[in-house]
C-alpha positions as CSV (number, residue, x, y, z in Angstrom):
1,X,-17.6,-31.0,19.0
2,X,-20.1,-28.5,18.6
3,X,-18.2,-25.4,17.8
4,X,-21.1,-23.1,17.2
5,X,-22.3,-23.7,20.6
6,X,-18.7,-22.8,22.5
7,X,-17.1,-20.3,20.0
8,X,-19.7,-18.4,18.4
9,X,-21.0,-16.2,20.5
10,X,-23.0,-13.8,18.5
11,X,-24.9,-12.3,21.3
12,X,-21.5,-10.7,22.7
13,X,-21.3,-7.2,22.6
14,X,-18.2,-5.5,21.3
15,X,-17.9,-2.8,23.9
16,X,-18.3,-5.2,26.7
17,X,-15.3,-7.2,24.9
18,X,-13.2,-4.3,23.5
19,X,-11.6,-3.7,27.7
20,X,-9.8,-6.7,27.9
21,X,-9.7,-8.4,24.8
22,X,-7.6,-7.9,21.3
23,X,-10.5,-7.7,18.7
24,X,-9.9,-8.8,15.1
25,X,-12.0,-8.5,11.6
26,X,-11.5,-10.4,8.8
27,X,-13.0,-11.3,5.7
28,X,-13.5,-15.1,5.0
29,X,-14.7,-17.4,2.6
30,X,-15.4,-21.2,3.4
31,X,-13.8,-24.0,1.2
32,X,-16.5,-25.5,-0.9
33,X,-19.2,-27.4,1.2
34,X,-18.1,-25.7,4.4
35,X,-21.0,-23.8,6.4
36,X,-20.1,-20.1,6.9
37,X,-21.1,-20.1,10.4
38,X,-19.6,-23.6,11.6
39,X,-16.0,-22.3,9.5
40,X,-16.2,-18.9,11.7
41,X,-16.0,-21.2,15.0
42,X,-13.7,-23.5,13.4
43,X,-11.6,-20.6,13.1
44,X,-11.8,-19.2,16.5
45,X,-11.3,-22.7,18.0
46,X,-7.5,-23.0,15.5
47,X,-6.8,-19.9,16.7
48,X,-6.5,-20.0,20.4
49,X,-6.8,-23.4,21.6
50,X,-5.1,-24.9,18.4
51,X,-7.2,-27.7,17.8
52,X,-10.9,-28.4,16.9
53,X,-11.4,-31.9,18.7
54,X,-12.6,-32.4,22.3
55,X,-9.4,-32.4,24.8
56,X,-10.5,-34.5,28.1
57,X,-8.1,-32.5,30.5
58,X,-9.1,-29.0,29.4
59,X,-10.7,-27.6,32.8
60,X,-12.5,-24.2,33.5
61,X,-9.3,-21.9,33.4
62,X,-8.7,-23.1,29.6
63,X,-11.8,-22.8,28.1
64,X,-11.8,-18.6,30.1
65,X,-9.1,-18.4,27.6
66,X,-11.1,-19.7,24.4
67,X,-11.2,-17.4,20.9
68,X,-14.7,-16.0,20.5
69,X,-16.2,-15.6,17.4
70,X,-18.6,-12.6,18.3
71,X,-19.9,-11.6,14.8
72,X,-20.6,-13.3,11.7
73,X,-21.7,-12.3,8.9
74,X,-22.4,-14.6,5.6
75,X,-23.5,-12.1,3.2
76,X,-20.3,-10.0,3.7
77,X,-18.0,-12.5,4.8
78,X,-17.2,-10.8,7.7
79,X,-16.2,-12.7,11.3
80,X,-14.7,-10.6,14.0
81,X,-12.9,-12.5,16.5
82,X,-12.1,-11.8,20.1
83,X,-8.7,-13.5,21.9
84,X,-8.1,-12.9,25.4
85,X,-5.2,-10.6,26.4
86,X,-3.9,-13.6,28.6
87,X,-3.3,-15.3,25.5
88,X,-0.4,-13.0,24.5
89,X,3.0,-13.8,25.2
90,X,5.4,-11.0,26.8
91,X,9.6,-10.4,26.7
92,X,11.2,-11.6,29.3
93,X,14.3,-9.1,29.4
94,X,11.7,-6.3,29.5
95,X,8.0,-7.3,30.1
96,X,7.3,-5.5,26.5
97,X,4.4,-7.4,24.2
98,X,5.4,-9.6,21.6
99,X,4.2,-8.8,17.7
100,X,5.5,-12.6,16.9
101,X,3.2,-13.8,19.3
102,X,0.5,-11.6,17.8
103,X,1.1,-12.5,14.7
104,X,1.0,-16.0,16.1
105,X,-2.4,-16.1,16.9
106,X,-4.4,-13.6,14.6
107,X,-2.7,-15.0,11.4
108,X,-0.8,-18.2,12.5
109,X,-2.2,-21.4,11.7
110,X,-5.3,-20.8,10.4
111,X,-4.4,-19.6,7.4
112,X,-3.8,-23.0,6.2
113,X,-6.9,-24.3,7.5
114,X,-8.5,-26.9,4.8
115,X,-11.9,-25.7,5.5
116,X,-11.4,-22.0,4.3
117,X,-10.9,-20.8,0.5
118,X,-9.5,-17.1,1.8
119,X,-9.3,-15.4,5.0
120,X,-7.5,-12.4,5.5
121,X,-7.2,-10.0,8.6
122,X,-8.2,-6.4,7.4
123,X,-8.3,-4.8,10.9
124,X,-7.5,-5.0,15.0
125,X,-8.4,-3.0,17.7
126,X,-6.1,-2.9,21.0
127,X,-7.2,-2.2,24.4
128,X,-4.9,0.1,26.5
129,X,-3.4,-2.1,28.9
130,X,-1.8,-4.5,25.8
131,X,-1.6,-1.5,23.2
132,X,0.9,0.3,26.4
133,X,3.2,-2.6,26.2
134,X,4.4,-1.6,23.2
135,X,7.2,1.0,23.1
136,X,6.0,2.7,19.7
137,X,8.1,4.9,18.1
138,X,11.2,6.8,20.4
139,X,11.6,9.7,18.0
140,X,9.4,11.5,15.8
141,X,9.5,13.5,12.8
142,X,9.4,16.6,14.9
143,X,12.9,16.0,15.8
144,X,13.6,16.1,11.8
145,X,11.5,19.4,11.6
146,X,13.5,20.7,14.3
147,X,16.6,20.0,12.7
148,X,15.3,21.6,9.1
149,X,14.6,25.0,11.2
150,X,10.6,24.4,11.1
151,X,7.8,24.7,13.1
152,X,8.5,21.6,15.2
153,X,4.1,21.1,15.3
154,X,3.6,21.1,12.0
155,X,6.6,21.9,9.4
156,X,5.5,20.4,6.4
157,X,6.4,18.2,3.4
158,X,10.1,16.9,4.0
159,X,11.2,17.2,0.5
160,X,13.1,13.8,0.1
161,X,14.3,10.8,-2.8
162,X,15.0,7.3,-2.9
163,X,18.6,7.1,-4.5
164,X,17.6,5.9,-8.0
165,X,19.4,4.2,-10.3
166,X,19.1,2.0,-6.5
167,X,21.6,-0.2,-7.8
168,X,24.0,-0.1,-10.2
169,X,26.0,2.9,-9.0
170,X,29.6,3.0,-7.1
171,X,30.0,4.9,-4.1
172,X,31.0,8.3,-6.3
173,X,27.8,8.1,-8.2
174,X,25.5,7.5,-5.5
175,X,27.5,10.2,-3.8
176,X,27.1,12.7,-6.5
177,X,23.2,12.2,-7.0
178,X,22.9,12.6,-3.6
179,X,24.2,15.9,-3.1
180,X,22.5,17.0,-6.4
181,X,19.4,16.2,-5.1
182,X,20.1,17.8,-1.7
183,X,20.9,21.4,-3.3
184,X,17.1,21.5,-3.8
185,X,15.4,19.0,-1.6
186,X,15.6,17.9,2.4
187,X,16.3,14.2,2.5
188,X,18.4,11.4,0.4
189,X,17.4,7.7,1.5
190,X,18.6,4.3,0.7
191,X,16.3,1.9,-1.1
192,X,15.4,-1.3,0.1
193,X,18.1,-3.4,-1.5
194,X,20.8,-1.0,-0.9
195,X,23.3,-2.4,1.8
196,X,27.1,-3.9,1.1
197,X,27.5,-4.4,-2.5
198,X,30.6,-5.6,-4.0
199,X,30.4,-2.7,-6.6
200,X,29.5,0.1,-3.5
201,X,31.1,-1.0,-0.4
202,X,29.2,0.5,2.5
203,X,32.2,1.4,4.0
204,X,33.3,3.8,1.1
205,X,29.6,4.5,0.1
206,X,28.9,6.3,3.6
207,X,32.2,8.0,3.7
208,X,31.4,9.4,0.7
209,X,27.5,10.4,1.3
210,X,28.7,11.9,4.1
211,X,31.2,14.2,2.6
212,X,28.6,15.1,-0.1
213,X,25.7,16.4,2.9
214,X,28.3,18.3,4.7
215,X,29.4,20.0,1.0
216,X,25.3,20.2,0.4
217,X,24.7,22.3,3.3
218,X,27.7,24.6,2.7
219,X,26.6,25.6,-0.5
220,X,22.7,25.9,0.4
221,X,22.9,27.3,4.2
222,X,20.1,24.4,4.9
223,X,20.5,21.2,6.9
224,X,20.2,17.8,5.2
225,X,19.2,14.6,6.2
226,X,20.8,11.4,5.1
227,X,18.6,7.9,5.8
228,X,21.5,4.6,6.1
229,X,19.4,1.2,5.3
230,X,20.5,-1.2,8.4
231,X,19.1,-4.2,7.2
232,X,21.0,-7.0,7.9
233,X,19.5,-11.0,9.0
234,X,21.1,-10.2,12.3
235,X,21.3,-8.1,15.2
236,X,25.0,-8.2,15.4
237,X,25.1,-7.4,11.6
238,X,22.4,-4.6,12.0
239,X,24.6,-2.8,14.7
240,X,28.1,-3.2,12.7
241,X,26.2,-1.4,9.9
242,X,24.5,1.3,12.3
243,X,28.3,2.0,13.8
244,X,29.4,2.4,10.7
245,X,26.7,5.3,9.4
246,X,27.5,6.9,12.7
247,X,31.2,6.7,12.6
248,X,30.8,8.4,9.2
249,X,28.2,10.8,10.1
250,X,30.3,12.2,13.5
251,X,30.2,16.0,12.2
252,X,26.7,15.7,11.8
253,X,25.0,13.3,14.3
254,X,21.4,15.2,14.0
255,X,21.5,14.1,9.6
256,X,21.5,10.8,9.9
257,X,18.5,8.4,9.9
258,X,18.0,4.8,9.7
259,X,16.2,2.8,7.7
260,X,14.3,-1.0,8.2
261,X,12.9,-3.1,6.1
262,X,10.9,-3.8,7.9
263,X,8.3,-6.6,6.6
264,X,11.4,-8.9,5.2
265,X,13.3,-8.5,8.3
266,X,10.4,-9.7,10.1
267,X,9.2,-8.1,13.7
268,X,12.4,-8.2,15.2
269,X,14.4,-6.1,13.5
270,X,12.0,-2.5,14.1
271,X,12.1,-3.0,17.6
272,X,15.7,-4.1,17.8
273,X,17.1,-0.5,15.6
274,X,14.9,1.1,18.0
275,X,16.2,-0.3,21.3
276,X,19.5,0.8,19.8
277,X,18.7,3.8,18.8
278,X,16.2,5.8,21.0
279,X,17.2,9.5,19.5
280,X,17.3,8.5,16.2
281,X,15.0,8.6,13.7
282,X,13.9,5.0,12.3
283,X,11.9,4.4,8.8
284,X,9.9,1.1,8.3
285,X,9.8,-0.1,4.7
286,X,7.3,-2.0,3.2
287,X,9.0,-4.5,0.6
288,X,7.8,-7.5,-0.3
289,X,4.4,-6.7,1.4
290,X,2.2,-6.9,-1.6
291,X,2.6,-10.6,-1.8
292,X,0.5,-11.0,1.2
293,X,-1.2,-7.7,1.9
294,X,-2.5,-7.2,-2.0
295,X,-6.3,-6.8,-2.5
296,X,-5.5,-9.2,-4.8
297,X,-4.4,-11.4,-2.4
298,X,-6.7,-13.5,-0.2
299,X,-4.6,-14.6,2.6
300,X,-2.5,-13.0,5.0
301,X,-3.3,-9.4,6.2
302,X,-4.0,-5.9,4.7
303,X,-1.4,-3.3,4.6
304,X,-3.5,-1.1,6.9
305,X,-2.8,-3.7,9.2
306,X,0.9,-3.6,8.2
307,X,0.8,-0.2,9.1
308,X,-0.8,-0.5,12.6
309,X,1.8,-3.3,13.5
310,X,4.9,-0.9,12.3
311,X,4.0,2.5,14.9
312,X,3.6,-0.7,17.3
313,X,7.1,-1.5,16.7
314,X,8.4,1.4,17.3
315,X,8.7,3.2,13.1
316,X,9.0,6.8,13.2
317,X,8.2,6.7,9.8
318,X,6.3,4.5,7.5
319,X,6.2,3.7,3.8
320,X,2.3,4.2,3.2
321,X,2.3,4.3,-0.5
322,X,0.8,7.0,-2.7
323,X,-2.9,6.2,-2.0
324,X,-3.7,5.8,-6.2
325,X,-1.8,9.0,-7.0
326,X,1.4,6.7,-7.5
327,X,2.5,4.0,-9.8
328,X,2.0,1.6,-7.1
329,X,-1.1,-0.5,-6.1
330,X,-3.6,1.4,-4.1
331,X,-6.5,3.8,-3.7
332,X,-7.8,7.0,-2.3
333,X,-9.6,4.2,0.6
334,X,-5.9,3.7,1.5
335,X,-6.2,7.5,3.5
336,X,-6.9,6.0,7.1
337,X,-3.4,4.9,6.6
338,X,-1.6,7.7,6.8
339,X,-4.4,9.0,9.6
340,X,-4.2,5.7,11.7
341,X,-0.5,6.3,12.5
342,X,-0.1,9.9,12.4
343,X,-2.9,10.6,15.0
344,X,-4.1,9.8,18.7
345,X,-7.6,8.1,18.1
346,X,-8.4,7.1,14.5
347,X,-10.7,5.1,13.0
348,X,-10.3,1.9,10.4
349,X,-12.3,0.1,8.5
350,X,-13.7,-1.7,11.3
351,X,-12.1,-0.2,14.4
352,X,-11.5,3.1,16.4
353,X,-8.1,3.1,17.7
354,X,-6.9,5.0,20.4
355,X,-3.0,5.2,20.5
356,X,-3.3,6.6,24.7
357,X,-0.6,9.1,23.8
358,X,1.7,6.6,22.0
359,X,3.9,8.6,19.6
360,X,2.8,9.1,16.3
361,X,5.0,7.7,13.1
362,X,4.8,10.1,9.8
363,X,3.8,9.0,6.8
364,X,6.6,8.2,3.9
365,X,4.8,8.6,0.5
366,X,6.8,6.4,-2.0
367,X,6.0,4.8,-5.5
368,X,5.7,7.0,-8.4
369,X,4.7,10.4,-7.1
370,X,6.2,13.5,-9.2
371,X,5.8,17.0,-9.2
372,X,2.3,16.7,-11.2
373,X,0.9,14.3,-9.4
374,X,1.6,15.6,-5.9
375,X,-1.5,18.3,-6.1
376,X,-3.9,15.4,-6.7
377,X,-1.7,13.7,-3.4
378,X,-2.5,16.8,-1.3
379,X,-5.9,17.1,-1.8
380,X,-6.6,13.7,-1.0
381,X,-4.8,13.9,1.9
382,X,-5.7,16.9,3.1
383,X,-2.7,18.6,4.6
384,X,1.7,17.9,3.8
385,X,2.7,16.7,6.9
386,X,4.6,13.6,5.9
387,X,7.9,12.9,4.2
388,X,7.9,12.2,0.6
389,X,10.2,10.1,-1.1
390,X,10.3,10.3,-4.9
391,X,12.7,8.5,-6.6
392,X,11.7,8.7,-10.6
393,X,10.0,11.8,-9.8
394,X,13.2,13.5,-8.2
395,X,16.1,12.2,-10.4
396,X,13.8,11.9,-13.8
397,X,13.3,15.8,-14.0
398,X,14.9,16.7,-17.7
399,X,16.9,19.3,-15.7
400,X,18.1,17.0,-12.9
401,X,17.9,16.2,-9.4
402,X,18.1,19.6,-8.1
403,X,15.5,20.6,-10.4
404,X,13.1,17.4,-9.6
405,X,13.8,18.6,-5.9
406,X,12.9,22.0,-6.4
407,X,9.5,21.2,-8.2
408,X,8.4,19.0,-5.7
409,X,8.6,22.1,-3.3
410,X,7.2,23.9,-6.0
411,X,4.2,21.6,-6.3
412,X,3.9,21.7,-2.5
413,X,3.4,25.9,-2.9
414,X,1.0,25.2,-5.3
415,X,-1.4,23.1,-3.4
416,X,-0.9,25.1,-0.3
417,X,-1.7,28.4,-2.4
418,X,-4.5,26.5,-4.0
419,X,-3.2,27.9,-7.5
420,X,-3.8,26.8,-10.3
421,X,-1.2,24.5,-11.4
422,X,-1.1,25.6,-15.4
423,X,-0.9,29.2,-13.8
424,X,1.7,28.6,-11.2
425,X,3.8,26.6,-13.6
426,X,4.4,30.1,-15.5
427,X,6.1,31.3,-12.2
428,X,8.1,28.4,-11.2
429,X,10.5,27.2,-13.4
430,X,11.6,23.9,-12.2
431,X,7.8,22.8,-11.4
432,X,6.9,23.7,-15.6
433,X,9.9,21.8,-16.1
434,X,7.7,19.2,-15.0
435,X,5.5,18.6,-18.0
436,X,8.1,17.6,-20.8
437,X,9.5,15.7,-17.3
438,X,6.8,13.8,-17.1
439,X,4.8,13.9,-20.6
440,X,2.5,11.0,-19.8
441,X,1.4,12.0,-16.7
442,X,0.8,16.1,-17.8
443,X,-1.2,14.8,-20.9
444,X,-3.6,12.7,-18.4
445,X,-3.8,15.2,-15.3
446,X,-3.6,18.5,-17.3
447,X,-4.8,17.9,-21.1
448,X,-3.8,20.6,-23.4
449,X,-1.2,21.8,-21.5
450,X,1.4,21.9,-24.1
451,X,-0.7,24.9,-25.9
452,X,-1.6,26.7,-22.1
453,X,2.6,26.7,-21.3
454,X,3.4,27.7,-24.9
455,X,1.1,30.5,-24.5
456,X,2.6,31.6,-21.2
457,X,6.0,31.4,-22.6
458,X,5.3,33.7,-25.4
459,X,3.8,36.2,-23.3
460,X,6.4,36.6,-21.1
């Protein structure tokens, strides 16, 4: 078979395809001896009809429903495929689209394809009547602005932390870190791995958090928000775990959030959580995703493309990472992810995306952010509408977790006021508590400092 002269069909045009067809970029790099032109139709052949010889009782209606290569690019390694929508398989309890069956197609068999050294799927572009058969997210962070007495349009940096040590602690400890942290800060989460442990029974461990929110917003006058992991290899174990968060959680139904994760639970368990729980707030996280979605990687898929798939699935919020400004892998390019899902039309590396008024799903900024990096953060980003989640840069403050709360908000006031942050630090305790904090980090992003604070202190 010929594949170049059936499925590459450079003179396409993407605008004529984009109406009823799932568009798909990725880079790729043929196996050694491989033609980068016969791989690309290859590909598209493995990825919709499944096979790359000639199949006698194929008619007309099949080959309709053949995988187009419509751009190919050698220099750049760049193929953008185009799969009919018919291709794409649909619930049958609901009519909803299917993100296995997506996953299926742009990433399922191919990636084991002996002719290709690396392909991996940095992009996707959905038309509207596909993209509408997903529910997206039921809830959004408005609801949790609401609840924190803030402009429900734009309220600003939910001050939150991923429990840390995240294991290790019984149900007192956690319990006690928790409401520490909440006598300065907004939200207390669960970490990935935190679930059932024989040395914190959930059971006593939610009681217990619980007890410590309600004692938190007695003694501060605020409301607190409390995220319960639910991640489980089951449905039925995922809804024994939600009843049990609710059950504990009865005096205060509006604190309590749930948490996914969501990549090593696989597609089914976002959009499950979120059948079950349409007025609560649902976080995807992201574990385990660097082993395919690494720039280092050269399989799989990106973690912008990650990202897309989770506000698909129905996350109100989503781990993004900390764009470079972390310890985690990543770079300021990683931006468009916190736009692509926090916005109606956006553009990625290779697509524009209009979401045709699905809800939007906030950005959760996790992995090494502290109180002196967060400026950096800001600016980057370009406004503080997201939830952060610090862990080290809560609970590692010399002064403790309330303190690592309140210089978080303290760094937030400082971006917003566009001060100076060697300035502002003579003004806000907690937030110059920062620099012994976080030595390393002060010594890179604000040399000198030691002399600058010194100074300010003796004036005072």
């Amino acid at each position: 078979m010929d594949h170049k002269d059936r499925f590459l069909r450079l003179s396409l045009s993407e605008p004529d395809l984009a109406a009823d067809h799932v568009l798909a970029a990725y880079i790729l790099s043929p196996a050694e001896g491989h033609d980068f032109l016969n791989t690309a139709a290859a590909f598209a052949a493995e990825s919709g009809r499944g096979t790359q010889v000639p199949l006698a009782h194929e008619d007309d209606f099949s080959r309709a429903l053949d995988v187009i290569a419509y751009q190919a690019e050698p220099a750049t390694g760049l193929i953008k495929l185009a799969f009919p929508l018919a291709l794409f398989d649909f619930n049958l309890s609901d009519g909803k689209a299917s993100i296995t069956s997506f996953l299926n197609l742009l990433v399922g068999n191919t990636q084991g394809m002996s002719e290709i050294d690396a392909v991996k799927l940095h992009d996707f572009h959905l038309p509207a009547p596909f993209l509408k058969a997903f529910h997206g997210p039921a809830t959004t962070i408005a609801r949790l602005w609401q609840h924190l007495g803030r402009d429900p349009l734009s309220g600003g940096m939910i001050t939150g932390a991923i429990l840390k040590p995240k294991l290790g602690l019984r149900p007192e400890g956690l319990a006690d870190a928790a409401y520490q942290f909440w006598l300065g800060g907004d939200l207390v989460k669960n970490d990935q791995p935190q679930g059932n442990q024989s040395f914190a029974p959930l059971k006593s461990t939610l009681r217990r958090m619980a007890d410590a929110l309600t004692r938190a917003q007695d003694k501060t006058g605020e409301a607190k928000i409390f995220s319960a992991n639910i991640t489980a290899d089951s449905p039925t174990e995922m809804d024994m775990r939600t009843e049990l968060a609710i059950r504990a959680f009865k005096h205060n139904p509006d604190s309590l959030t749930f948490h996914v994760d969501a990549y090593l639970a696989g597609p089914m368990a976002l959009p499950h959580a979120r059948r079950r729980l349409p007025k609560h707030f649902i976080s995807a996280h992201r574990a385990g995703h660097a082993a395919i979605t690494s720039a280092r990687s050269n399989r799989g898929y990106s973690a912008f493309v990650l990202t897309k798939i989770n506000r698909l699935l129905g996350a109100s919020g989503i781990h993004t990472g900390t764009m470079g400004f972390g310890r985690m892998e990543g770079d300021e390019a990683d931006r468009p992810i916190a736009c692509m899902i926090a916005q109606n039309v956006a553009s990625g590396p290779y697509f524009e995306q209009d979401w045709h008024g699905m809800n939007r799903s906030a950005a959760i900024v996790s992995g090494g952010i502290n109180a002196l990096r967060l400026p950096s953060f800001l600016q980057n980003l370009g406004h503080s509408n997201f939830i952060l989640a610090a862990g080290g840069g809560a609970f590692g403050h010399v002064d403790g977790p309330q303190a690592g709360a309140l210089s978080l908000r303290q760094a937030e006031a400082c971006w917003l006021e566009r001060a100076d942050p060697i300035e502002f630090a003579a003004e806000h305790p907690e937030f110059a508590r920062s620099f012994p904090s976080f030595e390393a980090d002060a010594d890179i992003i604000h040399p000198g400092w030691r002399r600058a604070l010194a100074q300010d202190s003796s004036n005072q």
